[in-house]
DSSP file (Angstrom, degrees, kcal/mol; ACC not computed):
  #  RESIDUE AA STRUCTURE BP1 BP2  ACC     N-H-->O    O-->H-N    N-H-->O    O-->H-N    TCO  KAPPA ALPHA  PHI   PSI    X-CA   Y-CA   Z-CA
    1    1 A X              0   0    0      0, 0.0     2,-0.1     0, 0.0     0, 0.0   0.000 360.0 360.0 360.0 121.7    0.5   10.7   14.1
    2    2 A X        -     0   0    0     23,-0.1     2,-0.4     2,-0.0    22,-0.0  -0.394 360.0-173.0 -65.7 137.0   -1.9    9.3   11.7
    3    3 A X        -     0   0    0     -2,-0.1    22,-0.8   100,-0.1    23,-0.4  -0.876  17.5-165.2-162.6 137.0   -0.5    7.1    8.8
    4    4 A X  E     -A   24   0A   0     -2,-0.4    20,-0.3    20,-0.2    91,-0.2  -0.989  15.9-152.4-120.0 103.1   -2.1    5.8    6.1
    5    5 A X  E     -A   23   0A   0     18,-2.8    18,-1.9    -2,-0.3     2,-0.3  -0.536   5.8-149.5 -92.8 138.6    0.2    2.7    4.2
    6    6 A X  E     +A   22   0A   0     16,-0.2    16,-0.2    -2,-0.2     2,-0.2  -0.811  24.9 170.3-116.0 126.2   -0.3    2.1    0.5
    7    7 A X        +     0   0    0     14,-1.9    14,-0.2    -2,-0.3     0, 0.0  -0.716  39.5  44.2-143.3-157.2    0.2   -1.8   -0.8
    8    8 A X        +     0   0    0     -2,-0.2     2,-0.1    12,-0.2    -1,-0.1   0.572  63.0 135.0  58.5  22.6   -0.2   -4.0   -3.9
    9    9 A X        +     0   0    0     -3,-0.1     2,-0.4   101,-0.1   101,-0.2  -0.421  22.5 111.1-119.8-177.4    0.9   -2.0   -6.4
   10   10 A X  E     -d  110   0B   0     99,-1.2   101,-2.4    -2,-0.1     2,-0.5  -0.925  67.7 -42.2 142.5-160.8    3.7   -3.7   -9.7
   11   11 A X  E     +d  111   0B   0     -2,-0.4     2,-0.4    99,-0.2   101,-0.1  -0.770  54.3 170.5-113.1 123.8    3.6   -4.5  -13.0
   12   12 A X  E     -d  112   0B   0     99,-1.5   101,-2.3    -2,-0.5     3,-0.1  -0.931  31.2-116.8-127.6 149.2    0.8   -6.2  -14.6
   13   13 A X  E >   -d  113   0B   0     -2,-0.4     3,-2.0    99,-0.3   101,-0.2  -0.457  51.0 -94.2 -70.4 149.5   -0.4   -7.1  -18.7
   14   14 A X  T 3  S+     0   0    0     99,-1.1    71,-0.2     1,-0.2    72,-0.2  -0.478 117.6  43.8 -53.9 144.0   -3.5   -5.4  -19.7
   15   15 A X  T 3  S+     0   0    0     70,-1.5    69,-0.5    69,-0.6    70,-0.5  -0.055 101.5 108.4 107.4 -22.7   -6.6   -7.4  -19.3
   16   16 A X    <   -     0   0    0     -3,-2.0    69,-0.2    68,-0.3    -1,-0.2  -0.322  61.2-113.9-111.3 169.1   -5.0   -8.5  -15.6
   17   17 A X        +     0   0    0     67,-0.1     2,-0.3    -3,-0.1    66,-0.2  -0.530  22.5 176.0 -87.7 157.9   -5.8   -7.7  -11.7
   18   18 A X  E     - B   0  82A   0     64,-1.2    64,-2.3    -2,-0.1     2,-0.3  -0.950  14.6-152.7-150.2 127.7   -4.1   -6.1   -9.1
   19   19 A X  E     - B   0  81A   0     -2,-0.3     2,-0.4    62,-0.2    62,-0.3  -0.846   9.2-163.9 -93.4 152.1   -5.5   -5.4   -5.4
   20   20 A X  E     - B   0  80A   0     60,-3.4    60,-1.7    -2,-0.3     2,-0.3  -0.980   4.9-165.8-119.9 154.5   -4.3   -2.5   -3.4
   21   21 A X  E     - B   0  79A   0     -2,-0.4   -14,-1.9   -14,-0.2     2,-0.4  -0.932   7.9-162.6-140.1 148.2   -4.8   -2.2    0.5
   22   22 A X  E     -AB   6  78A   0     56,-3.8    56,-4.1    -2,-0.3     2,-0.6  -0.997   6.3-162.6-139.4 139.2   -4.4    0.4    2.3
   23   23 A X  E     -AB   5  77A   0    -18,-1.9   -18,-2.8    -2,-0.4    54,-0.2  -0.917  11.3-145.4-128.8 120.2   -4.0   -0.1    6.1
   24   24 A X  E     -A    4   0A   0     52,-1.0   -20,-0.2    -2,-0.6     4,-0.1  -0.414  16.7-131.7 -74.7 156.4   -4.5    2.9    8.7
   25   25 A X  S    S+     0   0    0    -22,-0.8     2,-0.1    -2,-0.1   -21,-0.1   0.746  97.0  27.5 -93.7 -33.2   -2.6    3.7   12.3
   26   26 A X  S    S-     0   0    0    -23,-0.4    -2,-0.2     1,-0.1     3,-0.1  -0.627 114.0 -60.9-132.6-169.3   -6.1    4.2   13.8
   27   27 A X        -     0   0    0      1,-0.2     3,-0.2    -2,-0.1    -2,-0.1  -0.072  42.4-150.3 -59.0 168.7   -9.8    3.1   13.3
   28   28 A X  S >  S+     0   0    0     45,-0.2     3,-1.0     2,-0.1    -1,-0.2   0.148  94.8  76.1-131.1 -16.2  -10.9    4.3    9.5
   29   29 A X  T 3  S+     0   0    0      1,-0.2    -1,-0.1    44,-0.2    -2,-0.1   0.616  71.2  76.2 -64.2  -4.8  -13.9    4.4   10.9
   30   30 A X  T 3  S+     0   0    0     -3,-0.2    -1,-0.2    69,-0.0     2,-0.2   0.573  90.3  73.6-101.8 -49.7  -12.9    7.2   12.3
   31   31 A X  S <  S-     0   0    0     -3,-1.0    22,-0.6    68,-0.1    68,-0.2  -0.626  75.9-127.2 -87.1 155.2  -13.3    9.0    9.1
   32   32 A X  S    S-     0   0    0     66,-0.6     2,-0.3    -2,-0.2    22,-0.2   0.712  88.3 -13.9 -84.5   6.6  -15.8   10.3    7.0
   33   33 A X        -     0   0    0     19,-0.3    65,-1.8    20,-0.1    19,-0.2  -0.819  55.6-137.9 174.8 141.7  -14.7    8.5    3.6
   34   34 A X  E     -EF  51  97B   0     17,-2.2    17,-3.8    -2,-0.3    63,-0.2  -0.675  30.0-174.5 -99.7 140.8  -11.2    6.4    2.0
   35   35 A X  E     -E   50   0B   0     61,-0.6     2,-0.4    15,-0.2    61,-0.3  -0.760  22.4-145.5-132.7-172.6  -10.6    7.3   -1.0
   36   36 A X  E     +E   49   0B   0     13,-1.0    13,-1.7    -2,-0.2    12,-1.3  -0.942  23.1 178.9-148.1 135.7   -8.1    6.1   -3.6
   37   37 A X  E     -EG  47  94B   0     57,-2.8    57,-5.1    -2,-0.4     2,-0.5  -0.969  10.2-150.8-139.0 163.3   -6.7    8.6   -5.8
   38   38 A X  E     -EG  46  93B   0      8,-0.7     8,-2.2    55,-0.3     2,-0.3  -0.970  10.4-159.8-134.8 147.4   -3.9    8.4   -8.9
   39   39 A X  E     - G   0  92B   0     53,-2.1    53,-0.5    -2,-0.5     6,-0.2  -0.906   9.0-166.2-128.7  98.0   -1.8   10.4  -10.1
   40   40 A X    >   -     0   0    0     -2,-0.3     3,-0.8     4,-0.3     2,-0.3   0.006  54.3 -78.3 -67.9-177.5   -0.2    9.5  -14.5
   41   41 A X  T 3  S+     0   0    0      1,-0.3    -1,-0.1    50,-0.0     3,-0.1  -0.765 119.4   7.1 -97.6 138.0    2.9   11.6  -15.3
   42   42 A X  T 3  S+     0   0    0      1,-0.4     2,-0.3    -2,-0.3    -1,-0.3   0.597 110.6 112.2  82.6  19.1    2.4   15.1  -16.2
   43   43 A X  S <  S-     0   0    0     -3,-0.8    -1,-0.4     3,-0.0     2,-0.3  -0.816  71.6-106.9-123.1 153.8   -1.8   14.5  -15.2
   44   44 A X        -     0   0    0     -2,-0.3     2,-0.5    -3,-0.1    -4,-0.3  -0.689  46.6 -88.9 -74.6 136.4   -3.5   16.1  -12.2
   45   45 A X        -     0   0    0     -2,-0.3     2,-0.4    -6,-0.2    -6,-0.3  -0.467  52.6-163.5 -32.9  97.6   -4.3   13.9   -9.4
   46   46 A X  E     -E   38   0B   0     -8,-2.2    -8,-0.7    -2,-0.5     2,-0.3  -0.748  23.8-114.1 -91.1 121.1   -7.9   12.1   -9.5
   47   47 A X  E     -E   37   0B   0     -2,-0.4   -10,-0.2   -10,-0.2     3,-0.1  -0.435  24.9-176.2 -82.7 150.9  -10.1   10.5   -7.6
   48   48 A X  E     -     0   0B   0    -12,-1.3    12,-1.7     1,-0.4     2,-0.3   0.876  64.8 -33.4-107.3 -72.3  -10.6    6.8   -8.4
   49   49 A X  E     -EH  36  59B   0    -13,-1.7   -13,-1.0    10,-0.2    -1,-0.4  -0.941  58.8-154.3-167.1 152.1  -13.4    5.4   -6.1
   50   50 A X  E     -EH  35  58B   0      8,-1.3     8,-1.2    -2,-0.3     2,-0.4  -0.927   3.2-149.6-136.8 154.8  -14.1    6.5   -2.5
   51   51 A X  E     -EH  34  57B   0    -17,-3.8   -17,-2.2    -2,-0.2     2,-0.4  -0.987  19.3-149.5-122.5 121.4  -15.9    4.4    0.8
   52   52 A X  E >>  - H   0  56B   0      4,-0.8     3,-4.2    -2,-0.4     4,-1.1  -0.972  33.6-103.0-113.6 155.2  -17.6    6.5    3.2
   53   53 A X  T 34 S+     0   0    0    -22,-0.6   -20,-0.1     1,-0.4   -21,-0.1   0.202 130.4  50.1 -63.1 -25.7  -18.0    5.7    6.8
   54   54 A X  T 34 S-     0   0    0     -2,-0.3    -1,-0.4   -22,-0.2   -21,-0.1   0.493 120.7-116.4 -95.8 -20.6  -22.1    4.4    5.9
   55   55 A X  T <4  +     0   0    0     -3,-4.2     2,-0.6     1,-0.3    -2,-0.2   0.636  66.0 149.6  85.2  30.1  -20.0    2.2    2.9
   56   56 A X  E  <  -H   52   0B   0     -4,-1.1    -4,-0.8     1,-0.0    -1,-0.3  -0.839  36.6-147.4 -96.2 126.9  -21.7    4.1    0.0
   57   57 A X  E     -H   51   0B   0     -2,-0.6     2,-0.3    -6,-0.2    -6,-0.2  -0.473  20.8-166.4-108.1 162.6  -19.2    4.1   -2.7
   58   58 A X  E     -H   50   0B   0     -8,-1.2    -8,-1.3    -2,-0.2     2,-0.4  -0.996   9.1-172.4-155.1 133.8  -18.4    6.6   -5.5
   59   59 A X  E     -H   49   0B   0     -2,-0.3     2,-0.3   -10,-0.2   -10,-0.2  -1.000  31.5-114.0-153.1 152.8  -16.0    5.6   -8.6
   60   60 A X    >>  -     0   0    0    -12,-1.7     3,-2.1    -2,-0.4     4,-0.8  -0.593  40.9-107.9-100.5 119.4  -14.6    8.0  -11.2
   61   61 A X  T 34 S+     0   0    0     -2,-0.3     3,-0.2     1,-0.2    -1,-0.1   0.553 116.8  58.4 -26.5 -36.5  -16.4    7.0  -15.0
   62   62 A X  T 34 S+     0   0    0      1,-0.2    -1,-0.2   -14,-0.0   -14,-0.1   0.863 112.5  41.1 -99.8 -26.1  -13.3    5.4  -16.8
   63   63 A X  T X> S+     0   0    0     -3,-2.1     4,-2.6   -15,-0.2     3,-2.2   0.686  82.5 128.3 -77.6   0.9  -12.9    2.3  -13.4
   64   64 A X  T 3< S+     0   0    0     -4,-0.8     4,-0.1     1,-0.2   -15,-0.0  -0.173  84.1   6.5 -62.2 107.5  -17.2    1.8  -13.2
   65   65 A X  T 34 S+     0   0    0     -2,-0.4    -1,-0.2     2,-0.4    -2,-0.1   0.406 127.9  58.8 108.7  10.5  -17.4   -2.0  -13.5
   66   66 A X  T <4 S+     0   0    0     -3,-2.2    17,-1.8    17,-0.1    -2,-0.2   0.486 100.3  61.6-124.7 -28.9  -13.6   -3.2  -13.4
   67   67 A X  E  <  -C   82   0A   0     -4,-2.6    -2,-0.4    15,-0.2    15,-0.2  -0.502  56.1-177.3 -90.6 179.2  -12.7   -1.6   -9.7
   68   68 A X  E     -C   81   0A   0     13,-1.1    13,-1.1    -2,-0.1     2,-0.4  -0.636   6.0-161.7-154.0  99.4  -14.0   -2.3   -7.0
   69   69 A X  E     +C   80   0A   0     11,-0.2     2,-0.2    -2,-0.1    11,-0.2  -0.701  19.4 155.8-105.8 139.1  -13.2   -0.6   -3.2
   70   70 A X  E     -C   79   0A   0      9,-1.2     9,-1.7    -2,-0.4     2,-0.4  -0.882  25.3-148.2-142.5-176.4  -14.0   -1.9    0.1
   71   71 A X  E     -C   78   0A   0     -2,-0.2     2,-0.3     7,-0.2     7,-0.2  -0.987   9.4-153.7-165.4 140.3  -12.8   -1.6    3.8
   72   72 A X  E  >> -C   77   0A   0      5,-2.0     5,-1.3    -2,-0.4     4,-1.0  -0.976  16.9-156.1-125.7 107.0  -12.9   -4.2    6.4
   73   73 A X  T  45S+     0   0    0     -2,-0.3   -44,-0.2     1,-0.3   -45,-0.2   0.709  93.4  60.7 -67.3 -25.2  -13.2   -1.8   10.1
   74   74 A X  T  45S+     0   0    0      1,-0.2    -1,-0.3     3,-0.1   -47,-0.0   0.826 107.9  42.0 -82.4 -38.6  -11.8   -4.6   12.0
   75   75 A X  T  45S-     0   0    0      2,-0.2    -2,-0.3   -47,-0.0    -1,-0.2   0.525  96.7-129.6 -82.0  -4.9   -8.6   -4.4    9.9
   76   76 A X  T  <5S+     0   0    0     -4,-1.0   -52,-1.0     1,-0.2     2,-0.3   0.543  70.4 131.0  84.1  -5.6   -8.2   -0.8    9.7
   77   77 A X  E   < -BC  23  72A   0     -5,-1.3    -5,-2.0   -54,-0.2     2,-0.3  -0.667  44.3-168.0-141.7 118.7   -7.9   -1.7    5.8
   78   78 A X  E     -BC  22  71A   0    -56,-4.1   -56,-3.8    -2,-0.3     2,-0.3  -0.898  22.6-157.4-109.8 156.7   -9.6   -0.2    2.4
   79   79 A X  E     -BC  21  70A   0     -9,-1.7    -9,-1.2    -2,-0.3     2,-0.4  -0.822  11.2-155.4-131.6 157.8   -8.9   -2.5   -0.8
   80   80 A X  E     -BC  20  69A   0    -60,-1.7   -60,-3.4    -2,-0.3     2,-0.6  -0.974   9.9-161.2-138.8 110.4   -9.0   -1.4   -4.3
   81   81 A X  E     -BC  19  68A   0    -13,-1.1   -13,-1.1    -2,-0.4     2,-0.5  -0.886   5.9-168.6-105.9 120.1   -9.6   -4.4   -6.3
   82   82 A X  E     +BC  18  67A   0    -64,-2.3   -64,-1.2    -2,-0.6   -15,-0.2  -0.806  11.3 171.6-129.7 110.0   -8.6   -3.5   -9.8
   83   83 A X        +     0   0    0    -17,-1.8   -67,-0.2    -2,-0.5   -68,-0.1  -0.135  65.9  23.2-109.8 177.8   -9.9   -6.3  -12.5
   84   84 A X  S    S-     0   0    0    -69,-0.5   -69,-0.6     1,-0.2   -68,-0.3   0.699  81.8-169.8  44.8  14.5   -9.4   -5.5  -16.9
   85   85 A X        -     0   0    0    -70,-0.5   -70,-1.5   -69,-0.2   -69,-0.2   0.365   1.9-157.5 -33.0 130.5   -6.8   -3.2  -16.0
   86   86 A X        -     0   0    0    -72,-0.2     3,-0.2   -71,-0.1   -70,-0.1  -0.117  34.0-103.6 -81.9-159.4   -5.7   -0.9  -19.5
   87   87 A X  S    S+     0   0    0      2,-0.1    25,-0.1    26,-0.1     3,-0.1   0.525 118.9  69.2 -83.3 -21.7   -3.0    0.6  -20.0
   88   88 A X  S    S+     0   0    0      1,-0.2    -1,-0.1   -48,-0.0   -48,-0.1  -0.117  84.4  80.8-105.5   6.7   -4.4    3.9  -19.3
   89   89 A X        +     0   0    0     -3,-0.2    -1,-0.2     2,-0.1    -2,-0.1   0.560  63.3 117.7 -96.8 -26.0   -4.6    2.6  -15.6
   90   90 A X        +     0   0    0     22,-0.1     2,-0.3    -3,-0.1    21,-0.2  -0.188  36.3 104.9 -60.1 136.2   -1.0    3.3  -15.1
   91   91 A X  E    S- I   0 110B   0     19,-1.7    19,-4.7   -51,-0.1     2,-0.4  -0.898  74.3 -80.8 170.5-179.8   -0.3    6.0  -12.3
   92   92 A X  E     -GI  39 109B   0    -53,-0.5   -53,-2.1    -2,-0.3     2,-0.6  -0.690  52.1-149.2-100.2 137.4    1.1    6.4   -8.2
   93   93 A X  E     -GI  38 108B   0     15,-0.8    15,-1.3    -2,-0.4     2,-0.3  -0.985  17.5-166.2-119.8 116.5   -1.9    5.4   -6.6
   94   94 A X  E     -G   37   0B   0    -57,-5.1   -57,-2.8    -2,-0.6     2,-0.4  -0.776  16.5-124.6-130.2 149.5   -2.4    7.0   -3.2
   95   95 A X        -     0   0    0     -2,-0.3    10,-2.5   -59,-0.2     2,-0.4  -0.826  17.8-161.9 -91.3 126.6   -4.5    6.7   -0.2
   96   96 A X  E     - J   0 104B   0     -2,-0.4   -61,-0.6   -61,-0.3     2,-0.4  -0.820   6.4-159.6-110.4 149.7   -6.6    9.4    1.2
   97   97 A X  E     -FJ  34 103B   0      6,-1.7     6,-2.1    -2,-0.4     2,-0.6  -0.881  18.6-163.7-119.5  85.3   -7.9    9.4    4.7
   98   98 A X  E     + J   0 102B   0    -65,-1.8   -66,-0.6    -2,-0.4     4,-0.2  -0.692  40.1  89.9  22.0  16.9  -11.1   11.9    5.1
   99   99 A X  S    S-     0   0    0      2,-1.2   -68,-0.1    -2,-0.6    -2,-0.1  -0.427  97.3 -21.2-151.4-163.9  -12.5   13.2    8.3
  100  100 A X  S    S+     0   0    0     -2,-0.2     2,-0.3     2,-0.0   -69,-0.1   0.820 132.7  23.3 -12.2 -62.4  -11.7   16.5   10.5
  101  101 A X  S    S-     0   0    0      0, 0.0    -2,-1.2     0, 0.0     2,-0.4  -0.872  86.0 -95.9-133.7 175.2   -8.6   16.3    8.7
  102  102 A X  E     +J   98   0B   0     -2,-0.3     2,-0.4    -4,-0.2    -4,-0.2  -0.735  29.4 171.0 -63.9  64.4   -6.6   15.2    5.8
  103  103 A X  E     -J   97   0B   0     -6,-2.1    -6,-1.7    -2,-0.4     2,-0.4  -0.678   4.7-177.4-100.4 152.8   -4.1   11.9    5.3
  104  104 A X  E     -J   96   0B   0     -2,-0.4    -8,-0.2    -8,-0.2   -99,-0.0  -0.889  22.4-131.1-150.1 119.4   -2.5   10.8    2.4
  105  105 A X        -     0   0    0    -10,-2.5  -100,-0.1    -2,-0.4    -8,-0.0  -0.012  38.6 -99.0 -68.3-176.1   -0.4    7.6    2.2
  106  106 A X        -     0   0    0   -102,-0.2    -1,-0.1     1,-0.1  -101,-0.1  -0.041  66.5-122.0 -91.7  46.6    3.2    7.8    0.4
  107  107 A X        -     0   0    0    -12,-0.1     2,-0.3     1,-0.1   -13,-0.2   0.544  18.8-123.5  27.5-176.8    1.3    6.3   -2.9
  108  108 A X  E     - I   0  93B   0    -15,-1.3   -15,-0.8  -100,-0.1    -1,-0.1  -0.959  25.8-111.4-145.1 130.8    2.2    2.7   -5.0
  109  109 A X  E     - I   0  92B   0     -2,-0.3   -99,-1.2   -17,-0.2     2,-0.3  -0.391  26.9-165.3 -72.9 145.9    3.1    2.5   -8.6
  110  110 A X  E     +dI  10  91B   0    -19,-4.7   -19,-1.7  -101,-0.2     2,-0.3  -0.990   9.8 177.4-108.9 132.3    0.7    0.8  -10.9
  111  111 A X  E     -d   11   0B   0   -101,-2.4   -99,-1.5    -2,-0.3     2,-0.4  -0.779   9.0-169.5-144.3 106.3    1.9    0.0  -14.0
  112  112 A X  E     -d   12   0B   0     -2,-0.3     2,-0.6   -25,-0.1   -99,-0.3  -0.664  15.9-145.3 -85.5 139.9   -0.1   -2.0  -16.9
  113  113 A X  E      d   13   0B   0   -101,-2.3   -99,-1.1    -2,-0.4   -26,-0.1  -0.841 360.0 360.0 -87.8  98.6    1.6   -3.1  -19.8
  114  114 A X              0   0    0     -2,-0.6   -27,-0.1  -101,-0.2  -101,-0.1   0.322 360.0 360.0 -61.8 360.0    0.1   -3.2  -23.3
């Protein structure tokens, strides 16, 4: 059984950082792309920035140049480093796993405060 764990998440001011790690049962290499995705109340789910298996990254217009995602293969582990954070950052923030098939951690609130 595959699991993919969601961490880092709380309550932060605007302007401040927060990392989230997300730690895999098996190699993440394994897959063809981590993604991070959030979900605001009463919004559709989005993706946020994604790592694929070559480490070519992909990040959704409103985080380009305050996140930042990476994955360390030896840890199992993708990070979302998330720097200026608004207000408008708040959402469940979930981990996606990629490959044959489909995982999705049990997400982590973010919550900025204005």
């Amino acid at each position: 059984q595959v699991q993919v764990v969601e961490s880092g998440g709380g309550l932060v001011q605007a302007g401040g950082s927060l990392r989230l790690s997300c730690a895999a049962s098996v190699s993440i290499s394994s897959f063809d792309a981590m993604g991070w995705y959030r979900q605001a109340p009463g919004k559709q789910r989005e993706l946020v920035a994604r790592i694929s298996r070559a480490a070519i990254t992909t990040y959704a217009d409103s985080v380009k140049g305050r996140f930042t995602v990476s994955r360390d293969n030896a840890k199992n582990t993708v990070y979302l480093q998330m720097n200026s954070l608004k207000s408008e950052d708040t959402a469940v923030y979930y981990c996606n796993a990629r490959g044959i098939s489909e995982y999705w951690g049990q997400g982590t609130q973010v919550t900025v405060s204005s």
